[in-house]
N, C-alpha and C positions, 0 to 999 in steps of 0.2 A: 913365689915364695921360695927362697932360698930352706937346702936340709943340710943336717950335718949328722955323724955320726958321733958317740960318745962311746968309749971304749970300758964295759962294768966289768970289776972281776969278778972272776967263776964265784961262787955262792953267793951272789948279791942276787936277789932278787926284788925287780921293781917293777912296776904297772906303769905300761906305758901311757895311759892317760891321765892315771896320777903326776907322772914325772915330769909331764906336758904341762899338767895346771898349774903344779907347784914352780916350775922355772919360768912360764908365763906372770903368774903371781910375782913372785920376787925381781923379773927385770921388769915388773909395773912398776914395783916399789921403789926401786933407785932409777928411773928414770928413761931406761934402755927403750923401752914401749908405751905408746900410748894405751888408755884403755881397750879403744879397739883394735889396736893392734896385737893385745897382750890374751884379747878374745878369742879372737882370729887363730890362736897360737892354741888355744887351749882348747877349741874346739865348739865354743860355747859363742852363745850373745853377750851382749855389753850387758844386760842386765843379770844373765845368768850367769857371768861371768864376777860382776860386781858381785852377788849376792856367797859367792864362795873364797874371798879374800879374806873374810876373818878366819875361816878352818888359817891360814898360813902366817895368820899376826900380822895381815898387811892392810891398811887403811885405803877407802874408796877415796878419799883428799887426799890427793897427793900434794899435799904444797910444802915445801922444805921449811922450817921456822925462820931461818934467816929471808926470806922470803916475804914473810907475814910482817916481821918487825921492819923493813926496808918498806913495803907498800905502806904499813902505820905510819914512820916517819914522814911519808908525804902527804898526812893530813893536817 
């Protein structure tokens, strides 16, 4: 697994495991990560994982609309 470093300024303070789930959560969301990959990131299982995406407003269905209505037309 590839690390990086993110550079906070002085008086920001954040929780690193928070910081972990919530940028695993959001590059679930657009797409960057698969669920287990975005798991994997945050420290958690695919299900406990899943089960804390709503705390961040992100949907277990990832599927884009333009997605849904493209797969509909080919019924």
């Amino acid at each position: 697994m590839k690390q990086f470093t993110i550079t906070i300024p002085d008086g920001v303070t954040l929780d690193e495991k928070e910081t972990k789930r919530f940028l695993a959560a959001k590059m679930y969301e657009s797409g960057k990560l698969s669920l287990g990959q975005a798991a994997e990131v945050a420290g958690l299982s695919k299900v406990a994982f899943s089960e804390i995406l709503a705390d961040y407003d992100v949907s277990l269905i990832n599927y884009p609309p333009e997605d849904i209505l493209k797969d509909a037309a080919q019924f």
